[in-house]
C-alpha positions in Angstrom: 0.0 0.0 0.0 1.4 3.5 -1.0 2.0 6.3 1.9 2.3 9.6 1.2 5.5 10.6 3.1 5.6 14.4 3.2 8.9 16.0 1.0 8.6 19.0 3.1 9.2 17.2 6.7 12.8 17.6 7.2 16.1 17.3 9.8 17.0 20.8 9.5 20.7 19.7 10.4 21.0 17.1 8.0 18.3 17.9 5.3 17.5 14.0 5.5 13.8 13.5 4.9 11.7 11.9 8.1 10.1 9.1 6.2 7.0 9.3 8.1 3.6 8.1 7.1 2.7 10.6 4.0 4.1 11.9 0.9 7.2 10.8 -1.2 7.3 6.4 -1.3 9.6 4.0 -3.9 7.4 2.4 -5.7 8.9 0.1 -7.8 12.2 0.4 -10.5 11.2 1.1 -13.4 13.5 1.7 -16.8 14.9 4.8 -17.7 12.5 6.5 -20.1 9.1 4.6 -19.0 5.9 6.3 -20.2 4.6 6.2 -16.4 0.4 5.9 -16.9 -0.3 4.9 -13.5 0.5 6.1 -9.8 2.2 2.7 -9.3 4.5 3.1 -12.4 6.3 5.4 -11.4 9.5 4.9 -9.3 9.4 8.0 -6.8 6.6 10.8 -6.4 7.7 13.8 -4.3 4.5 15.5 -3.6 1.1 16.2 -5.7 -0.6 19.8 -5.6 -4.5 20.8 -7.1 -3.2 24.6 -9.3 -6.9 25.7 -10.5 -9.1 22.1 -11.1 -6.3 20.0 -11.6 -4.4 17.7 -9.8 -0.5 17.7 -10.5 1.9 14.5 -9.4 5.8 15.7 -9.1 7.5 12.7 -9.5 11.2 11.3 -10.5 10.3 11.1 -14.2 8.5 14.7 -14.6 5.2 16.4 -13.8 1.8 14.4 -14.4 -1.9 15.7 -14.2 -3.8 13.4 -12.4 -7.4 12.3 -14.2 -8.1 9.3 -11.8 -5.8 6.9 -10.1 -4.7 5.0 -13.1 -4.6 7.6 -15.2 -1.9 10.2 -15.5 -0.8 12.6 -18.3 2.7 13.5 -18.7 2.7 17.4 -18.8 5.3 18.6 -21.2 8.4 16.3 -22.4 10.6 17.6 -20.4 11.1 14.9 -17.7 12.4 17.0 -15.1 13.0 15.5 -11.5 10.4 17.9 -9.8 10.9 18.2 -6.0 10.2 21.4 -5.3 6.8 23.3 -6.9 4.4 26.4 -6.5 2.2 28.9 -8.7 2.5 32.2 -8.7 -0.2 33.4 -10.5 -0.5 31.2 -14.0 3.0 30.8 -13.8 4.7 27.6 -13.0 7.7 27.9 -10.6 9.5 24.5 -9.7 13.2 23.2 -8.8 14.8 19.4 -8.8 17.3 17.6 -11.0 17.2 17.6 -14.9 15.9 14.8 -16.9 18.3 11.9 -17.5 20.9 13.5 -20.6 19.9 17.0 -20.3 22.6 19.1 -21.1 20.8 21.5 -18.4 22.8 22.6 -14.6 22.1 20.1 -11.7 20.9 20.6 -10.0 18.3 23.2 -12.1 17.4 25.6 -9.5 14.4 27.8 -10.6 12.9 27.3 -13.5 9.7 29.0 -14.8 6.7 28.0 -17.2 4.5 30.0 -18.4 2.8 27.3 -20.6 1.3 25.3 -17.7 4.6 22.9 -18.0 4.7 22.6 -21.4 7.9 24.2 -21.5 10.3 25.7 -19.0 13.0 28.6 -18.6 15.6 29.0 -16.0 15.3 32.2 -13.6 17.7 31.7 -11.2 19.9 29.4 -8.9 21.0 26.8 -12.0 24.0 24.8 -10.7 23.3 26.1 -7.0 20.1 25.3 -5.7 17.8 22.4 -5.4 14.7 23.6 -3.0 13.1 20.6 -2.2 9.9 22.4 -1.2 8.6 25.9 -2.6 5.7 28.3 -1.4 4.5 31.5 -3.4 2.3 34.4 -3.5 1.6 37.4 -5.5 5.8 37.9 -6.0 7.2 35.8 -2.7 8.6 33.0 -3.1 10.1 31.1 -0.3 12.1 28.0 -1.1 13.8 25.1 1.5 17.4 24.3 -0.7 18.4 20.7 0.0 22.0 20.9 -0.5 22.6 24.0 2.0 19.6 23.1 4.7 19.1 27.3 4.3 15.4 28.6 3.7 15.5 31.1 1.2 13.4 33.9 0.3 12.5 35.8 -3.4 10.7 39.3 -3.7 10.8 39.5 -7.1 9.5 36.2 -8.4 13.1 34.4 -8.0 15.1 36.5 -9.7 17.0 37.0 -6.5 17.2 35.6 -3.1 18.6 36.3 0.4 18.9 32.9 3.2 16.7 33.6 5.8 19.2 30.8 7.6 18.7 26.6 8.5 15.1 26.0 8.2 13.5 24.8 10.7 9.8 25.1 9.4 7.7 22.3 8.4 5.7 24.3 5.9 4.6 27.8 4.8 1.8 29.3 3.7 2.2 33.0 1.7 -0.5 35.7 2.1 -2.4 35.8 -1.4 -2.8 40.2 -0.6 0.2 41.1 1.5 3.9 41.1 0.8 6.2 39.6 3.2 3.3 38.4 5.1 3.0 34.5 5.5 2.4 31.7 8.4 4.5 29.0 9.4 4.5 25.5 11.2 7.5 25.2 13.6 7.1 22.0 15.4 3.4 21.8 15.3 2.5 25.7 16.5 1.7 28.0 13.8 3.9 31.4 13.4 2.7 34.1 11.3 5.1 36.9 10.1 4.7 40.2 8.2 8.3 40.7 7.4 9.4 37.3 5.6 10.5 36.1 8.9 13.0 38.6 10.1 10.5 38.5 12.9 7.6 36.2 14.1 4.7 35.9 16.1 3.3 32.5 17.8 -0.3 32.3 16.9 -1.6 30.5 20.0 -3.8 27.1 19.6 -4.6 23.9 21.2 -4.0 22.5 17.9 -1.3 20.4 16.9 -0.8 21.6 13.2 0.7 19.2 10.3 0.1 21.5 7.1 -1.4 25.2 6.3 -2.4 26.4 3.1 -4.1 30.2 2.8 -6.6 31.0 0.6 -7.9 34.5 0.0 -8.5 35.5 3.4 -8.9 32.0 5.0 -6.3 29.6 5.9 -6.8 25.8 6.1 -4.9 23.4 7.9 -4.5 20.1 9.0 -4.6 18.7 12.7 -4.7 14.9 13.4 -7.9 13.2 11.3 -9.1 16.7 10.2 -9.5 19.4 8.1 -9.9 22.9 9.6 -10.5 26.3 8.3 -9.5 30.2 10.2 -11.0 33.2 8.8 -9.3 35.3 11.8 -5.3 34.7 11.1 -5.1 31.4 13.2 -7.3 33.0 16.3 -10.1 30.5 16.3 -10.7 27.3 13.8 -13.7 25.5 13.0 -13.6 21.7 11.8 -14.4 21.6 8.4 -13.9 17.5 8.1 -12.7 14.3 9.5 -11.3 11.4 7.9 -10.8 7.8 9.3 -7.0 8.6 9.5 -4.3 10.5 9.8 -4.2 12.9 7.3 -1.3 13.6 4.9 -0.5 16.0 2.1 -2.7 19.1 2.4 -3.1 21.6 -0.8 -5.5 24.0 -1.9 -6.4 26.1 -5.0 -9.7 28.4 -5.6 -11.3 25.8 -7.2 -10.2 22.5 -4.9 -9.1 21.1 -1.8 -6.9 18.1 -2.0 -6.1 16.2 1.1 -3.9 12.5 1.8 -5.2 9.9 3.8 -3.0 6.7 3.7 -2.3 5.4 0.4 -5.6 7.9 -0.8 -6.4 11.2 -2.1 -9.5 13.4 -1.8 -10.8 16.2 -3.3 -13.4 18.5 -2.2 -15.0 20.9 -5.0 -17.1 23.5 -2.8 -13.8 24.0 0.1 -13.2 21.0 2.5 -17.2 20.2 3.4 -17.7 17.1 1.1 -14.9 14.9 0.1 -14.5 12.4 -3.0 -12.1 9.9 -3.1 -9.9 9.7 -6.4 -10.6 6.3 -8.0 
């Protein structure tokens, strides 16, 4: 049975992932150059994220859209190693390893698309910098590099960057209206900052948070078996779902909300209050 194991969770010391129970998983080996149709055909996925009413797999062999659970399109040709990925906007940001005989830097650092994936350009970082996980807004960009254990941050859509120093956060969500405004999970207590972290605030809850998203002027986040949603910065929460188990992955776009459970993946169309299994 596949776990998600989450490419975000890391030792901020060693940058080794935690292989805990959701997210990235070996599958199975598969040849160089395999057309990978299935979620079980393909040898590593890092993470999967809903941009819009899609559901994108970032895996060892490139970036799929996910129709149903065997049934994935390869987006683009190129088949980049995506680890790290985020919109800003329409546009495509992502980071990883280039495909097998690329003549392109590894590792690839920033690269943009503007085509939905059907073709990328390098920004910034190529040769330097492989984030393993990436969060956006508006023009911020925050990204956790692999190689250095630093978490970096971008103002101008990663054209450049300063190290905000060893990361120690387990993920980041980026204010959709405010720059340099985002929240954080350190442990499992949520920080929120207004000045891309140069300072932070502990937003005080009872919770015990796994993964934050922020959409609009709500956030959403994970705790335990369930889904919850804050319209007051992290204040107060209401439960928005439960599910049978521990949950995983969480990501959200205007349009979907796409959460992990085990070896499954649910969507919800009208934000987190019904949930359909992908099948």
């Amino acid at each position: 049975m596949r776990e998600w194991i989450n490419v975000k969770t890391q030792n901020t010391r060693s940058f080794r992932f935690r292989f805990s129970t959701f997210a990235i998983v070996a599958l199975m080996t598969v040849n160089n150059g395999a057309v990978a149709q299935t979620l079980d055909s393909v040898s590593h996925i890092h993470h999967v994220k809903v941009v819009g009413n899609k559901v994108l797999v970032m895996t060892h062999e490139g970036l799929y859209e996910l129709v149903g659970k065997n049934d994935m399109k390869l987006v683009g040709k190129d088949r980049i190693d995506v680890m790290g990925f985020t919109t800003l906007g329409k546009e495509f940001f992502a980071s990883g390893h280039p495909a097998k005989g690329s003549k392109v830097p590894n590792p690839i650092g920033l690269i943009k698309s503007i085509d939905g994936g059907s073709s990328w350009k390098a920004i910034s970082l190529a040769g330097k910098v492989d984030f393993h996980f990436l969060e956006g807004a508006r023009s911020d960009l925050y990204g956790a590099d692999s190689q250095s254990g630093n978490l970096m941050y971008s103002e101008d859509s990663g054209k450049s960057w300063s190290s905000l120093g060893v990361n120690t956060f387990t993920d980041i969500a980026v204010s959709p209206t405010m720059p340099g405004m985002a929240i954080a999970i350190k442990g499992s207590q949520l920080l929120v900052t207004d000045d891309a972290f140069k300072t932070t605030k502990e937003v005080k809850s009872e919770l015990k948070f796994t993964q934050v998203e922020w959409r609009d002027s709500n956030l959403y986040a994970l705790s335990g078996t369930s889904l919850y949603k804050s319209s007051n910065l992290g204040n107060s929460w209401k439960r928005l779902n439960a599910f049978k188990r521990a949950t995983g992955i969480l990501s959200a776009s205007d349009q979907l909300i796409l959460v992990t459970v085990g070896s499954d993946i649910y969507t919800s169309k009208n934000m987190g209050k019904i949930f359909r299994k992908i099948s």
